[in-house]
C-alpha positions, 0 to 999 in steps of 0.5 A: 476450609477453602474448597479447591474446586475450579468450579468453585472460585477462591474467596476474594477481597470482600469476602476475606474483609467479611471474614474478618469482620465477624472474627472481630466482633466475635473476639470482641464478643467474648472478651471480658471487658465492659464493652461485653458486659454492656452488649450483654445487657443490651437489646439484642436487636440494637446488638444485631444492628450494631454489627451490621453496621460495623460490617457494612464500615468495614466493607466499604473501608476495604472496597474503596482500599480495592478500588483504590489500587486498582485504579492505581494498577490501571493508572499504571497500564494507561501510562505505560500503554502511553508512554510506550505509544508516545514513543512510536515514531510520529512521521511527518505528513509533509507530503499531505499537508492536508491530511486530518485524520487519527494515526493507527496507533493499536494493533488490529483485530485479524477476524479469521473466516470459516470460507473464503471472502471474496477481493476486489483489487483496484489500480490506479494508474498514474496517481499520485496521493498527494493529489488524492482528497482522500489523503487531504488534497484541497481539491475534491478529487477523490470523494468515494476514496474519502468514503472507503478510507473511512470504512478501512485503513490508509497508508501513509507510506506506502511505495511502489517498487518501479517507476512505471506500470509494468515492473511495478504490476508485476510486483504486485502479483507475484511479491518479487522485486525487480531483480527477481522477476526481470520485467521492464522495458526490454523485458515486457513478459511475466515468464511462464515459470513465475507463479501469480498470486491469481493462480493461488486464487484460482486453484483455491476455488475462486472466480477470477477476472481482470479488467485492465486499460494499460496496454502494457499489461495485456495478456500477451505480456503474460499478465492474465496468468490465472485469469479465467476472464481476461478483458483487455478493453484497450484491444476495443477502444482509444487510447486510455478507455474511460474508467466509466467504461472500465466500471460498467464492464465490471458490473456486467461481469459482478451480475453475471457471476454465479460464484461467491468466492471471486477475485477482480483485478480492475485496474482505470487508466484516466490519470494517465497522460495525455490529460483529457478529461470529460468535460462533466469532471474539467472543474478547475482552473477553468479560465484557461482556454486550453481544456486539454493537454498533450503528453508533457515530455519526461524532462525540458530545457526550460522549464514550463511556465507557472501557469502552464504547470497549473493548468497541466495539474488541474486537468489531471485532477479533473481525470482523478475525479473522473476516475472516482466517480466510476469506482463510486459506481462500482462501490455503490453497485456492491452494496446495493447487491448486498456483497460489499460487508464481506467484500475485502477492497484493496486501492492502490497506484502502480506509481504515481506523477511528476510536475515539474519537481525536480525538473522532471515531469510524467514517470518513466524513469523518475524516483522522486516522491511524487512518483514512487510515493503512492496511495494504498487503502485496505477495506476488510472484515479480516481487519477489524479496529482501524477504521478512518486510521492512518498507518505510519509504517512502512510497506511497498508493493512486494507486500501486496500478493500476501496480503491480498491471500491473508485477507482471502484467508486463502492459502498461497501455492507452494511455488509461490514464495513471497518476497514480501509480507502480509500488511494484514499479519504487521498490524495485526501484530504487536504496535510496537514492531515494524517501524524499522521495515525497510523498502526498495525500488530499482529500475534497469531500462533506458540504459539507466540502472536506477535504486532507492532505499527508504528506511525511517525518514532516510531516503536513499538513491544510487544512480549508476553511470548511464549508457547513453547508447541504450538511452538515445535508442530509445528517446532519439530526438530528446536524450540529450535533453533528458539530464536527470537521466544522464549519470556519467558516473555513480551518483548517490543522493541522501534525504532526509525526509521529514525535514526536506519533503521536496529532496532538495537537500543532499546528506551524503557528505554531512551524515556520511555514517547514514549514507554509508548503512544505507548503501550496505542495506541495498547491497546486501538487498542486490549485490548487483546494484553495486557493480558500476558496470562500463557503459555502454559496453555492459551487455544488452540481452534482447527478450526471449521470443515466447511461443503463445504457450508461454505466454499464455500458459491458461489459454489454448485459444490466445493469440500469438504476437506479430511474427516479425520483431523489430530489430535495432542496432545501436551506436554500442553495438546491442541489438535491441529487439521488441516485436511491433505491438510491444513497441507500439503499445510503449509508444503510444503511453509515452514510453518510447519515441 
């Protein structure tokens, strides 16, 4: 009798074929046929020898039957594993014609931890990734990225959600999108009630420290919420500090901290106009006398001449190289104090860089690829089986806040309510989802109100009619030369990425279904996005004056702004109103005349 103990396992294929083998020859044994009589007249040692080998017949015979479907069912599991990968969507590497490496094709193994990990979150301002070597540039412009995307995972499609530093930080700590959170131009301060992903950091034991060179995210704009340490290097030194400065502050502040469980904010500025890097980085291009260029205007009449354009994007890739090499430092100073196998590592770009594409250059108000289109790379022992990968689906800057607490394994507070989700919780899940995610990036500064769908290899823009009023106020010697940035009316533009990499080509009036589902996804996303609104008689609401408490909730000791705002009429009628320091700080990155 078979037993039907769990400890005792049901007899399987070989032992049933044994089974049957001995009843055989035991039937043949007995029956009455010459067979018998001559077994019964043999040697009982050949009869033996016999049957063993009658036995070891069978079992092979049925062992190879075995094998023989299971190599059949696993024949089956590979091709339909195959086919089901085979029909993923392949995206088209267009904007990194360079890029060789193997696409994520399996689900992720998410590796939970009995303690917190410690974070090291990196921002590279101003960095387009179709300039990273990293992700196939052929200059060598990112050799420590190359290092750190082959311990980790790239992103092949990965957008930020504003065109420039402030909107798009502040997405990136709090996973609200622009119409959310409200921080831009006239904006420029994180209220005191908007929960950060620092503060879930930090209620959850962490040491956190931000080291940042942007002077548009001080900590008077309310950026240091949650921070214990907050180094705005800017304060110290020049215009865009040296990412080697930046570097050698964050190792300071690494041998100085007795806390395991730590979050980092570092974010490096050298990329960002004016172009002047270090002579030790200044590689490329070098017959041009010029080492060294002013900050380009965000559109021009006559268009720069070729080498001009040449020269501008080989001195920024001298400042990419430059800024590398400091991480490189860091990156080196972690694994040589035996912190960096635990260390979870997140680089990215809060936007990226314009050369000419489109007609325009730098990335004020620009939602073209070169500027929207930015680099992410995730390195954690949280996320375990994508090594050297590339990842295809789609993800954008709201994603980042969850991800970073996923990866921490540290939970968010209750108040903070992401609009996006954990990168970490997509890839760890089924292959097969995630490839209809859809992304959104909006702008309402400058008198432009300005919003962008990707979906698939879809892109879709919507510009509505500018106020030129707000416009002039704020670029009053060059706004007439500004004419991407001038909508008269609602101007719409369908791309399809994967054939038309440089958007170059308009779809609305050949696939006027796509455009139209397009346009009743951002719709839905903001209903606000389709209210044309009467320029310039549209409201202009100046910002709240913030008291230092409200500006810096986690510190008794900050300082307050000036006292006396600067106050501006335009030709419509709005006050505009922004304290000294504010426009001095937009000013001096090229963001205001």
């Amino acid at each position: 009798m078979l037993s039907s103990n769990p400890r005792c396992p049901r007899p399987g294929l070989a032992l049933l074929s044994i089974l049957a083998a001995m009843a055989a020859l035991a039937a043949t044994a007995c029956a009455p046929s010459l067979n018998g009589a001559r077994r019964a007249n043999s040697d009982p040692a050949e009869t033996a020898r016999q049957d063993a080998l009658a036995m070891d017949q069978a079992l092979a015979h049925d062992e190879a039957r075995a094998q023989d479907n299971a190599a059949a069912v696993l024949a089956s599991a590979r091709s339909t594993a195959t086919s089901v990968v085979d029909a993923l969507p392949r995206p088209d590497w267009s904007f990194f014609p360079g890029l060789e490496a193997e696409r994520q094709r399996d689900s992720l193994t998410r590796v939970r931890s009995d303690r917190p990990r410690p974070v090291l979150f990196v921002v590279l301002d101003t960095t387009r990734a179709d300039h990273l070597s990293a992700f196939g540039y052929h200059r060598k412009t990112s050799p420590h990225l190359e290092a750190l995307a082959s311990e980790g995972v790239r992103f092949s499609r990965f957008y930020t959600n504003g065109a420039w530093t402030r909107p798009s930080i502040t997405t990136f700590f709090t996973s609200k999108h622009r119409h959310e959170h409200g921080v831009e131009i006239d904006q420029p301060k994180i209220l005191a009630s908007q929960p950060t992903v620092t503060e879930s950091f930090r209620e959850a034991g962490y040491a956190t420290v931000g080291i940042v060179g942007n002077q548009t995210v001080r900590a008077s704009y309310g950026f240091d919420k949650g921070f214990e340490t907050y180094i705005d290097i800017y304060d110290e030194l020049s215009h865009n500090p040296h990412a080697s400065v930046l570097a050698d502050r964050a190792i300071q502040w690494i041998d100085g901290n007795d806390n395991p469980d730590w979050f980092m904010w570092l974010m490096v500025v050298d990329a960002h106009d004016p172009y002047t890097p270090e002579a030790a980085y200044d590689k490329w291009e070098k017959d041009y006398p010029i080492r060294e260029m002013d900050t380009p205007a965000a559109e021009y009449r006559s268009m720069p001449s070729e080498r001009t354009v040449k020269v501008m994007q080989a001195l920024y890739d001298a400042e990419l190289l430059q800024m590398d090499t400091a991480l490189g430092s860091v990156f080196e100073h972690l694994r040589k104090t035996g912190q960096w196998d635990d260390l979870t590592v997140v680089v990215l770009a809060d936007h990226g860089e314009a050369f000419g594409e489109n007609n325009c250059f730098r990335h004020p108000y620009h939602f073209w690829e070169p500027n929207v289109h930015v680099p992410l790379i995730i390195k954690s022992p949280a996320l375990v089986g994508g090594e050297g990968k590339v990842e295809d689906r789609l993800f954008a800057g709201v994603d980042i806040a969850p991800t970073l607490l996923d990866l921490a394994d540290v939970p968010a507070r209750d108040d903070l309510q992401p609009s996006g989700t954990s990168i970490a919780e997509v890839l760890a899940g089924p292959i097969t989802e995630g490839w209809d995610r859809t992304v959104y990036t909006e702008m309402d500064a400058y008198g432009l109100r300005r919003f962008m769908v990707r979906q698939g290899d879809l892109k879709y823009l919507r510009f509505l009619p500018t106020d030129v009023n707000r416009l002039a106020w704020y670029w009053h010697s060059s706004w007439e030369h500004l004419t991407t940035a001038i909508a008269p009316g609602r101007t719409e533009l369908l791309f399809n990425l994967a054939d038309d990499p440089t958007e170059q080509h308009n779809l609305m009036d050949e696939a006027p279904e796509l455009a139209a589902s397009m346009a009743e996804a951002l719709n839905r996303f903001n209903p606000d996005a389709d209210h044309d609104g009467n320029p310039p008689t549209r409201p202009f609401t100046p910002p709240p004056t913030s008291t230092p408490e409200d500006a810096h909730p986690d510190h008794d000791d900050a300082p307050a702004p000036k006292a006396t705002p600067t106050t501006t009429t335009s030709a419509g009628g709005a006050a505009h109103e922004l304290d000294d320091d504010a426009m001095d700080d937009l000013r001096s990155l090229g963001y205001v005349e």
